[in-house]
C-alpha beads as a LAMMPS data file, in Angstrom:
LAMMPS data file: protein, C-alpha beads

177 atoms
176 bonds

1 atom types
1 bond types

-500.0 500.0 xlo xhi
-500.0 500.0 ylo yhi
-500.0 500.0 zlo zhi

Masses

1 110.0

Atoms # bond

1 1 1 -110.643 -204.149 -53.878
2 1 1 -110.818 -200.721 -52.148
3 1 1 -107.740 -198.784 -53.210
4 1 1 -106.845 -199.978 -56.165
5 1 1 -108.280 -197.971 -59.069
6 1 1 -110.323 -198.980 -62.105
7 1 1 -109.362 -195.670 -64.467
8 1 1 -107.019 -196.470 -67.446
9 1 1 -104.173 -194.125 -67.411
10 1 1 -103.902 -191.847 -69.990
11 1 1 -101.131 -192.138 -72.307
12 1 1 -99.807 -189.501 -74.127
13 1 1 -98.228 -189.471 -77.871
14 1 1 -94.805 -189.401 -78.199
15 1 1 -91.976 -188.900 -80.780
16 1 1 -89.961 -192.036 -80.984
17 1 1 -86.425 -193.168 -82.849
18 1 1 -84.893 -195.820 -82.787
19 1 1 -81.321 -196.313 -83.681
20 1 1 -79.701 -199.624 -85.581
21 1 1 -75.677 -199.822 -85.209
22 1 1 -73.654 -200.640 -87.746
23 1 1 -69.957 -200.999 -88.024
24 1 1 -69.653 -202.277 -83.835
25 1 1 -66.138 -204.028 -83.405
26 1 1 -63.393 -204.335 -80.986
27 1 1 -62.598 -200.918 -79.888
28 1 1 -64.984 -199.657 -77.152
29 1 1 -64.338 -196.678 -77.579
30 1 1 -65.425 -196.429 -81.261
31 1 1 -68.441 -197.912 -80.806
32 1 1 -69.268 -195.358 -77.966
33 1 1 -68.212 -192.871 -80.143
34 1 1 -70.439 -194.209 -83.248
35 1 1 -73.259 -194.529 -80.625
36 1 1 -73.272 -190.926 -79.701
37 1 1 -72.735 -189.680 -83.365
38 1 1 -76.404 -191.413 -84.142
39 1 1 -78.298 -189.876 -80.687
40 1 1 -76.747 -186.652 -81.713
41 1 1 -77.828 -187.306 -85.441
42 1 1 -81.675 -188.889 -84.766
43 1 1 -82.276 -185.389 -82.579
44 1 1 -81.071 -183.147 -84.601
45 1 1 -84.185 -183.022 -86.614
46 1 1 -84.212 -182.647 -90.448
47 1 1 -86.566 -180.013 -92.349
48 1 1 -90.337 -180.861 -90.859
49 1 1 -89.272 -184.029 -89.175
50 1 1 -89.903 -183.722 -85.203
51 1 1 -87.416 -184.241 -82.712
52 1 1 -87.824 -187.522 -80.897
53 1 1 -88.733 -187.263 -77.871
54 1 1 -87.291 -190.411 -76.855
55 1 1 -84.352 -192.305 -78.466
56 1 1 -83.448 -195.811 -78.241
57 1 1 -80.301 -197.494 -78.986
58 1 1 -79.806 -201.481 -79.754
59 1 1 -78.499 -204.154 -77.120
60 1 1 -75.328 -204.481 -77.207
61 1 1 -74.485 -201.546 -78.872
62 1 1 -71.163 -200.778 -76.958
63 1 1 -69.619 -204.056 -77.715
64 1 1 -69.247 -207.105 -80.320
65 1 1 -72.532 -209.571 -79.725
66 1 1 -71.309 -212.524 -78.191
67 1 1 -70.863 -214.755 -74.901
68 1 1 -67.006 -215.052 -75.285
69 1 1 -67.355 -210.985 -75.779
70 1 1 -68.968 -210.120 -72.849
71 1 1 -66.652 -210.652 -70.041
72 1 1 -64.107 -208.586 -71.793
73 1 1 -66.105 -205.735 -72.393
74 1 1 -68.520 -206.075 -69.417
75 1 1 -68.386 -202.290 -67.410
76 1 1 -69.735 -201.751 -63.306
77 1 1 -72.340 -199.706 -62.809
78 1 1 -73.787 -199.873 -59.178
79 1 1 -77.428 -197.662 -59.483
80 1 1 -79.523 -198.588 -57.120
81 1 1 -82.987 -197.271 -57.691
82 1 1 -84.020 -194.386 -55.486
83 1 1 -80.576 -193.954 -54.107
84 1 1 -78.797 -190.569 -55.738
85 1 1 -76.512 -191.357 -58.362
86 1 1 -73.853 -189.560 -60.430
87 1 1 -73.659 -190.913 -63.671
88 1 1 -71.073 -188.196 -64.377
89 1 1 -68.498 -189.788 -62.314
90 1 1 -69.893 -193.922 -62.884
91 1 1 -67.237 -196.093 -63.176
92 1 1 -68.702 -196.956 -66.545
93 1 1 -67.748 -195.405 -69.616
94 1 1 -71.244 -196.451 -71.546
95 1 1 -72.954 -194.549 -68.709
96 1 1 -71.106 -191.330 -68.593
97 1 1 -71.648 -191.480 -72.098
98 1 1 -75.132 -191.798 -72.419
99 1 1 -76.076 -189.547 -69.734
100 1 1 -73.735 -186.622 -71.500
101 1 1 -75.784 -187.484 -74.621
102 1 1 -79.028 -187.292 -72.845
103 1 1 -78.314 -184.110 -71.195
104 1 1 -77.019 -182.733 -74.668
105 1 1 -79.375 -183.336 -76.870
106 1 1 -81.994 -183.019 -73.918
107 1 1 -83.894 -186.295 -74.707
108 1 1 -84.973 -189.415 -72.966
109 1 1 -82.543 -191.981 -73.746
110 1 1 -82.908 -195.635 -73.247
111 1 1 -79.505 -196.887 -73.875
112 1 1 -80.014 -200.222 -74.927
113 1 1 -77.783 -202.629 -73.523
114 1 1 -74.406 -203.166 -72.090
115 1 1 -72.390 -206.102 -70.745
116 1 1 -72.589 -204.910 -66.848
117 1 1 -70.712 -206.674 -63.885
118 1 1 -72.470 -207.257 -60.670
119 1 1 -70.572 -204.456 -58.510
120 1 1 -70.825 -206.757 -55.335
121 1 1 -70.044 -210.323 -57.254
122 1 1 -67.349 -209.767 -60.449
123 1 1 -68.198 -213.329 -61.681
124 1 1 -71.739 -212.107 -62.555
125 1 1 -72.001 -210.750 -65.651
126 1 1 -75.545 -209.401 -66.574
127 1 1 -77.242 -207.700 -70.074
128 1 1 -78.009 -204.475 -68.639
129 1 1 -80.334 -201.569 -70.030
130 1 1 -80.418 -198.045 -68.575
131 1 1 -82.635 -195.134 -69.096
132 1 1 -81.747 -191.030 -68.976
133 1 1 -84.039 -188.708 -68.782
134 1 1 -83.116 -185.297 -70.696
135 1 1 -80.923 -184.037 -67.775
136 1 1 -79.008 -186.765 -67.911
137 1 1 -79.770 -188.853 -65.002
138 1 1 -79.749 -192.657 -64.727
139 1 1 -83.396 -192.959 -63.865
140 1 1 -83.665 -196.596 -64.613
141 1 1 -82.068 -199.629 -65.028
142 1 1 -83.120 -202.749 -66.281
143 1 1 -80.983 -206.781 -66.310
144 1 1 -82.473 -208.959 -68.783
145 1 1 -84.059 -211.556 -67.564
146 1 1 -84.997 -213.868 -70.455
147 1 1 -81.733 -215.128 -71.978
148 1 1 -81.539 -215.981 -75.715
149 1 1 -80.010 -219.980 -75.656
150 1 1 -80.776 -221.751 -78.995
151 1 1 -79.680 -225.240 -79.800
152 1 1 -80.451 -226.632 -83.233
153 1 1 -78.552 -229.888 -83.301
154 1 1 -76.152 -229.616 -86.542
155 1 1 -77.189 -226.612 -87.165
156 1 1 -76.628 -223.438 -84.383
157 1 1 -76.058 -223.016 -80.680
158 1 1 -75.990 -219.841 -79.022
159 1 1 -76.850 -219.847 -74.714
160 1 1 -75.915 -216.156 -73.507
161 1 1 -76.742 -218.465 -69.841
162 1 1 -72.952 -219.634 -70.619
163 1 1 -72.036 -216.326 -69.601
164 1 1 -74.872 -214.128 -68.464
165 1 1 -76.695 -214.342 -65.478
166 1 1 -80.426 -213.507 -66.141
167 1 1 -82.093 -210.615 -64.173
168 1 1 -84.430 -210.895 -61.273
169 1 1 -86.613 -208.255 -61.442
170 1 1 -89.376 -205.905 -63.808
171 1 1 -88.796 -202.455 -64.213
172 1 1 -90.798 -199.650 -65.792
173 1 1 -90.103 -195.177 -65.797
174 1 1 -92.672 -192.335 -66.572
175 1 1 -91.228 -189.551 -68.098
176 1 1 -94.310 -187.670 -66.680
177 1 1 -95.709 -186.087 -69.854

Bonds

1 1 1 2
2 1 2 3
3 1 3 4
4 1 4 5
5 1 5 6
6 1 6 7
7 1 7 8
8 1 8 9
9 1 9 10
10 1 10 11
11 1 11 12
12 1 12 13
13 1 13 14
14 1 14 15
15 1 15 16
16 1 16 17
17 1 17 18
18 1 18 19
19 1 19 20
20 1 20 21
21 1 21 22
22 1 22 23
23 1 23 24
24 1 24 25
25 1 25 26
26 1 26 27
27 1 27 28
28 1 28 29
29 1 29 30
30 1 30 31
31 1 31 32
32 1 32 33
33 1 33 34
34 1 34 35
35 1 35 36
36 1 36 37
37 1 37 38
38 1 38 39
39 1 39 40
40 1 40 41
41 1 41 42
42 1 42 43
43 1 43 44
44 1 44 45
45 1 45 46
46 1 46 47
47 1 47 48
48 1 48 49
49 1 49 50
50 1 50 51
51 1 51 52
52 1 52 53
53 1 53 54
54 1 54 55
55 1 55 56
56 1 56 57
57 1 57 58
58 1 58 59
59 1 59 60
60 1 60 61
61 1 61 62
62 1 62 63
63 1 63 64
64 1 64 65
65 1 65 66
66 1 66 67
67 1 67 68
68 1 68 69
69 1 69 70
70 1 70 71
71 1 71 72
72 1 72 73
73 1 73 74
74 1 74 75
75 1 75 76
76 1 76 77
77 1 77 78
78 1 78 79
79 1 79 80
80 1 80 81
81 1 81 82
82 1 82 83
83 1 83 84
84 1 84 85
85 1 85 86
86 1 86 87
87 1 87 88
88 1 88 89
89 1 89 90
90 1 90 91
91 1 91 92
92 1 92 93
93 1 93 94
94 1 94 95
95 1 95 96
96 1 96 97
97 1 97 98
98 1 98 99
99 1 99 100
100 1 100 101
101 1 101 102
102 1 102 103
103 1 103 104
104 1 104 105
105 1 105 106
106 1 106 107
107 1 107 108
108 1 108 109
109 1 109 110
110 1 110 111
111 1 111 112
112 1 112 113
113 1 113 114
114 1 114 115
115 1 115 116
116 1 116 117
117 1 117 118
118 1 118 119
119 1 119 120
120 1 120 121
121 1 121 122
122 1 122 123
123 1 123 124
124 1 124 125
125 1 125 126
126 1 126 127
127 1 127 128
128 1 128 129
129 1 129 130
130 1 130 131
131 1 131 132
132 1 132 133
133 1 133 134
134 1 134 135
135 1 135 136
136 1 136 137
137 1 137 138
138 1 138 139
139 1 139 140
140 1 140 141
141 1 141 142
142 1 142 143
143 1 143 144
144 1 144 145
145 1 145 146
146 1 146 147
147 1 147 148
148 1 148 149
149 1 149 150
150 1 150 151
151 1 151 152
152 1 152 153
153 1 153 154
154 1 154 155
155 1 155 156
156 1 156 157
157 1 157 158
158 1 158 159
159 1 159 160
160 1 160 161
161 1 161 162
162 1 162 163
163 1 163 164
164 1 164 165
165 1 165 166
166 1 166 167
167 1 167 168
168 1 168 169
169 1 169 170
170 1 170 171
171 1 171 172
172 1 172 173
173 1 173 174
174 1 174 175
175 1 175 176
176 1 176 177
């Protein structure tokens, strides 16, 4: 047991807001658009309301839900964590866009979630969550690991394991306040 320590960390209050998308259909680039529109409009801050100090957008939010969805709309992203990486200049659109939002508004952004495609296998597809921090950098990344499938004989069947590929791995960030 020596080494490992017995003190609670102390957590901090923070300013949270959380963003529900409406209006997400075909065109990409709307929906990125839409999604920046409500990061830019939850930190503007309105008469005595705070500015969040971290913002959170919904899964999916850059595409129509849906298994026969996400291959079309599925974007690369290749972070590794603790290697340097340039979200400016990411081969996905989601992530330059987030990070310019981050770095704009100068909040912690956790960017819901995005169809990604496995950079070193294209026929793994992945729902993918990334985190800024208010510079703008990809500081985390997170593949979900739990997929949703529900089958209700006569009734619904939804398996996101028809398409996605369920993540491997737990992930946490500090934003060090």
């Amino acid at each position: 047991m020596s080494g490992l320590s017995r003190v609670a960390p102390v957590f901090k209050p923070f300013t949270l807001a959380l963003i529900q998308l409406g209006n997400i259909g075909a065109n990409k680039a709307d929906n990125l658009k839409h999604a920046r529109e409500m990061i830019q409009k939850a930190t503007a801050g309105h008469g005595s309301q705070k500015k969040p100090d971290l913002v959170v957008l919904p899964e999916c939010f850059n595409s129509p839900y849906g298994v026969t969805h996400f291959p079309q709309y599925a974007e690369k992203i290749g972070y590794t964590p603790g290697e340097p990486y340039v979200a400016e200049k990411s081969e996905s659109e989601s992530v330059r866009m987030l990070s310019a939002a981050a770095k704009e508004t100068k909040t912690w952004l956790i960017g819901g979630s995005i169809p990604e495609r496995d950079p070193k296998d294209d026929t793994k597809l992945y729902n993918t969550c990334t985190v800024y921090n208010p510079q703008g950098d990809l500081v985390a990344m997170h593949r979900k690991i739990h997929l949703f499938d529900i089958d209700i004989p006569g009734k619904i069947q939804f398996k996101e394991s028809e398409t996605l590929t369920g993540g491997s791995t737990l992930n946490y960030f500090d934003t060090g306040k």
